[in-house]
N, C-alpha and C positions, 0 to 999 in steps of 0.2 A: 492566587492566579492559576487559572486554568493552563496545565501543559499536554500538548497535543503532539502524537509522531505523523509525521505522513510522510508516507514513501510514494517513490513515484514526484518529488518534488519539482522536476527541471524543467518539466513541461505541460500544456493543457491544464487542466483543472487542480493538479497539485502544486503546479505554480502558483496560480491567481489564490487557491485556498493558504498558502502560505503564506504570501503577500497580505491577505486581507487580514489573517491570525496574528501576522505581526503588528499592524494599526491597531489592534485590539489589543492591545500590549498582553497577549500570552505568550506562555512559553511556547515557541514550537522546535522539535527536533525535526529536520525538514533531510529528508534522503532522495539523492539523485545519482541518477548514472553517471551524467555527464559535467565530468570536471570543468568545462567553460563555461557553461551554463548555473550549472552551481556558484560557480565564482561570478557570475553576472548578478547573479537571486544575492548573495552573501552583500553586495555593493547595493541594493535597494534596502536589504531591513537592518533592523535596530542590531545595536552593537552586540548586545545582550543574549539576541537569535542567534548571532553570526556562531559562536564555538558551537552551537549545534548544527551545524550545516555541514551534511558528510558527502563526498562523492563517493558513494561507493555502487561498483555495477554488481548489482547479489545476482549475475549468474554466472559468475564466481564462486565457486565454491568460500573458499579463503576470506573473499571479502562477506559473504550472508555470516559466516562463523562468527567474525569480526563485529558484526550488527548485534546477534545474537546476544556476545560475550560483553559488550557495550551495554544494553536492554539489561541483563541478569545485574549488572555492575550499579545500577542505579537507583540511589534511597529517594530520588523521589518519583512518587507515583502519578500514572498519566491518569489522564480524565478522559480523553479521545484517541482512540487510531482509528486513521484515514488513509486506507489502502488504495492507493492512486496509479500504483504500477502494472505495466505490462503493455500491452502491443504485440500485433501481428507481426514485425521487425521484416516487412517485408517479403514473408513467407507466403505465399500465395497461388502455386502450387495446390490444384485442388488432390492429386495423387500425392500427399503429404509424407517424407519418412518420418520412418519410427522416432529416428534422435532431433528430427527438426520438430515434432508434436513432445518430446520429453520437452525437450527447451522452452519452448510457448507454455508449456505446462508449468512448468518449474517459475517461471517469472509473472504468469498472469495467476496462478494458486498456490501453489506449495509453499510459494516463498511468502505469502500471508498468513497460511496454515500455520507455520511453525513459527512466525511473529508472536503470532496470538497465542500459540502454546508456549510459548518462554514468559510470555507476559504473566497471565494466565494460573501456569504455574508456580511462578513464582512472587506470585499475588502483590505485583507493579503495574496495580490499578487502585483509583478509588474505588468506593463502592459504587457507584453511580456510572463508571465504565460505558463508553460507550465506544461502538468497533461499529467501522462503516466500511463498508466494502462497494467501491464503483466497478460495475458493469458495464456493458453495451447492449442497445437493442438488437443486434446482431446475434446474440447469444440466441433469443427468441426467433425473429425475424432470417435469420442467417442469408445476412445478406453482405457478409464480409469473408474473408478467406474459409476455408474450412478448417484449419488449424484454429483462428484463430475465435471462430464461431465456438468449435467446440470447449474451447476451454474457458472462454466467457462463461457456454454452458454449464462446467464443473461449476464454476465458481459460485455460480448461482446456485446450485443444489449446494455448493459447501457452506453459504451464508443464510440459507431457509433454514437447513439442519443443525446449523450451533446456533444459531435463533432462537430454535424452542428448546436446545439445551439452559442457553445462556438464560432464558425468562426463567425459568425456575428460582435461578440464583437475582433474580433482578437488574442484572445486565442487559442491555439494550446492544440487540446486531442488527444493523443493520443491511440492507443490500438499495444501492440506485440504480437505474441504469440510464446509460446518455448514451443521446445520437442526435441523428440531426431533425430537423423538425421539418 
């Protein structure tokens, strides 16, 4: 059985990707921010999904440790992360501060960066691994906040560059991006 994490679970596309992963009887570890919504997601899938179903908001310090220490704790190994996290959070603000672009930062990249380096390292993948990371066309296009432009941007240069690290080793990264049509 295929087991898949995807954070970013509560809403948009990590919902519906959770939802469909469960019909497919995989395992998925499914991460959200939002504890009501979380517990609406745990009430649609299989019984089996449900003890994987975490609220936690990792921009918390406390609560990313927690994911981290959870991830490192576990003998069995994923076949997919589906990096589904992050948002503008209403920052919109084109004179952006410093600690409101660390925040955006921290939740749309870092906190997938060091996902996959716990993973990664501590070799809790198959061999066949595969690491997706969703974007926005906005990253490109910047036609959303400038915070939030920019850090879709990072992202995209973080997921082209472990790409051609990760091909060497025969891991597949990937990067999409969604927007409206």
């Amino acid at each position: 059985m295929k087991r898949i994490l995807i954070t970013g679970a509560t809403s948009g596309l990590g919902l519906m990707l959770c939802r469909y992963f469960d019909l497919k009887k995989y395992e998925v570890i499914s991460i959200g921010r939002n504890k009501k919504k979380l517990s609406s997601l745990k009430k649609e899938i299989s019984i089996y999904n449900r003890k994987n179903a975490f609220a936690l908001d990792l921009s918390l310090k406390k609560n990313y440790n927690k994911l981290l220490r959870y991830l490192k704790s576990k003998t069995k190994k994923l076949d997919v992360i589906i990096h589904c996290m992050g948002g503008g959070f209403g920052l919109h603000n084109p004179l952006i501060s410093k600690n409101d672009l660390n925040f955006l930062f921290d939740i749309n990249v870092s906190n997938a960066v060091g996902i996959n380096k716990v993973i990664l390292e501590n070799k809790n993948y198959n061999k066949e691994l595969k690491i997706i990371h969703i974007s926005s066309v906005a990253s490109i296009e910047a036609t959303a906040s400038v915070g939030y432009s920019m850090v879709k941007a990072s992202l995209n240069a973080y997921a082209k560059t472990l790409s051609k690290s990760l091909i060497k080793k025969k891991y597949l990264c990937t990067l999409y991006f969604v927007g409206s049509i």
